[in-house]
C-alpha positions in Angstrom: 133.9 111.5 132.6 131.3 113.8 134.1 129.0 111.3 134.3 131.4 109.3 137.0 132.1 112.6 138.8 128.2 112.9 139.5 128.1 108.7 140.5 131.2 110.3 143.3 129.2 112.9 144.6 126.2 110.2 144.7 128.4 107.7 146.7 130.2 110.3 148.6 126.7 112.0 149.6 125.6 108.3 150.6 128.7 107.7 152.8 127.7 111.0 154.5 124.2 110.3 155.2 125.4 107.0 156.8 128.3 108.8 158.6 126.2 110.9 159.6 122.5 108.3 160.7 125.9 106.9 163.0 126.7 109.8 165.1 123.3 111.0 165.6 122.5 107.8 167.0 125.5 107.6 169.0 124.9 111.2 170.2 121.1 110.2 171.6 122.7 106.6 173.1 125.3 108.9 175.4 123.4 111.7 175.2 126.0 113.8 173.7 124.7 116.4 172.4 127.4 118.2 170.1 127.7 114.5 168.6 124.3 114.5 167.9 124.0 117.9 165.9 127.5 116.8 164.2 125.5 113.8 162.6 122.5 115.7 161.6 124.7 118.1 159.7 126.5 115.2 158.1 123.4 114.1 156.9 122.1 117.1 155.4 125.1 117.7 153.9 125.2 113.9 152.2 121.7 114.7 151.2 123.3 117.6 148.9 126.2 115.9 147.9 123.4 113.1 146.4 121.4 116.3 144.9 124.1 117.7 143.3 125.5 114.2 141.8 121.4 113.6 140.3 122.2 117.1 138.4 125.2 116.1 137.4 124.4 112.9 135.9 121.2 114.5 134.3 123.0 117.5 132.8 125.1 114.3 131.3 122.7 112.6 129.7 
């Protein structure tokens, strides 16, 4: 069960990183720049939702 909890976080860091590639881009297209930061902090915070799923998962194994 843990094991799927640290895939989540993996694929809910993923989604985030995505989410978050989106709005930066769309921030620099309309040069909006609250957008922008908004997507940059997505990112980084997908990039720790992924980190903290690989600890997860290897704690598991």
């Amino acid at each position: 069960m843990s094991e799927e909890k640290g895939h989540m976080d993996k694929a809910k860091g993923k989604t985030n990183q995505v989410k978050g590639q989106v709005k930066e881009k769309l921030g620099e297209a309309t040069d909006h720049q609250n957008l922008k930061a908004e997507g940059k902090k997505d990112q980084a915070k997908g990039k720790l939702q992924d980190k903290k799923g690989d600890v997860k998962n290897k704690l598991n194994q």
